[in-house]
N, C-alpha and C positions, 0 to 999 in steps of 0.2 A: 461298769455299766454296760447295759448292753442294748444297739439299737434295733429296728423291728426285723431285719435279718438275722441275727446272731453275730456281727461282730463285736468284738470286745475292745472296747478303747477308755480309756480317761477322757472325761467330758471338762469343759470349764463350769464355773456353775450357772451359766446362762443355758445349758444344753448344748453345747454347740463344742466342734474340736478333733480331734485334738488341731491346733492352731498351728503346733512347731512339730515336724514330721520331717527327719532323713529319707532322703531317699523315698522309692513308690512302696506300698506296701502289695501291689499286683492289683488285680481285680477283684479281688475279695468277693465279688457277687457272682452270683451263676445266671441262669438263665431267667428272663422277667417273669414276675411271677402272675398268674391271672388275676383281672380286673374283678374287683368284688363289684354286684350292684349299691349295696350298701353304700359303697363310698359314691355313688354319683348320687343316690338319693340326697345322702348328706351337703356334698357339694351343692346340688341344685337349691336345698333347702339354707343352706350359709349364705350364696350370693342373692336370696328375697330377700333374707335376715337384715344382711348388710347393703342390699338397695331401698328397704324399709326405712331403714334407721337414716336414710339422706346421706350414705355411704358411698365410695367405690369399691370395687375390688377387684383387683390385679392378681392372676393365677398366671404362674410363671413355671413351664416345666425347665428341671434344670440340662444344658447341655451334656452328655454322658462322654466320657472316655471314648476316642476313638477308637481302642481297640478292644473295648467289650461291645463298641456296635457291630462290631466288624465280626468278634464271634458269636454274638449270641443276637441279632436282630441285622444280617447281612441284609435282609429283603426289606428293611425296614415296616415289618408289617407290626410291631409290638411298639413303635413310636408313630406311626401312623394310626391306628387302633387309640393308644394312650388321649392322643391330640381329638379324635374325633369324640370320644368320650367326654372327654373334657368340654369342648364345641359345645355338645349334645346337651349337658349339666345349666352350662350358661345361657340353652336359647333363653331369646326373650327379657333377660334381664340387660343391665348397663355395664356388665362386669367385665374386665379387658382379659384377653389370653392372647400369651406372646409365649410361642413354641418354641423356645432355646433350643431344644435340643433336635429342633429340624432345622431351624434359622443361624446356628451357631454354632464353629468351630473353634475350637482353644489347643493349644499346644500340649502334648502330655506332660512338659513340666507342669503344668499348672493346679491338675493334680497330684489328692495323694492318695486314689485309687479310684475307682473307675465311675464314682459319684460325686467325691467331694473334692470342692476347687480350695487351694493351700492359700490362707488367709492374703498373700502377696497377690495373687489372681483377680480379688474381688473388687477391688476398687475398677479394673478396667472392666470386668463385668457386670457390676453397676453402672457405669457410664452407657456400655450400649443396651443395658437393660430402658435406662432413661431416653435415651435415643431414642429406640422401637417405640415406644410405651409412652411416651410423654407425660411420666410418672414423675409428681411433684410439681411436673408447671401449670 
């Protein structure tokens, strides 16, 4: 299977994985890629949907590798840009954003490459996801 970059992994069958991973597999990703408008339209038009429907919703960018920020978004202007995007998507509605990936450092073990945190990672991730967010109480 392959996900929307091109890497090639075994998924579980909930989409998600691989779970158990030796070792880092590097940064696998190159440089971000541009922001489509399409996807803020979309977004914009999700969090009416689901403040419509007597919903919340919680948009969470995920923390990145510190050392694919460090190559490829030094100036942080590609997680600054993402964050305001996103901002811009949710005025006006009830919907929470919490910027991990400005707000949040993790260890490089915790990764297994420069997006995905290694199944042992998520439970303390969650935790200060609920912290920030006050997701679920």
């Amino acid at each position: 299977m392959e996900n929307a970059f091109g890497a090639k992994d075994m998924f579980t069958p909930y989409g998600d994985g691989p779970l158990k991973i030796d070792g880092m597999r590097g940064l696998v990703y190159g440089p971000p890629p541009a922001l489509q408008a399409e996807c803020d339209t979309a977004l914009a038009d999700f969090a009416a949907y689901v403040e419509n429907t007597g919903r919340h919703l919680l948009v969470v960018t995920m923390p990145l590798l510190g050392e694919w920020s460090d190559k490829y978004d030094r100036d942080s202007k590609a997680r600054t840009h993402l964050a305001e995007t996103i901002r811009g998507a949710l005025k006006g509605r009830s919907a929470t954003f919490w910027d991990a990936w400005s707000r949040l450092t993790l260890p490089a073990q915790d990764y297994t490459d420069a997006v995905h945190l290694r199944g042992s990672a998520a439970p303390g991730f969650t935790r200060q996801l609920v912290k920030a967010t006050g997701f679920g109480s």
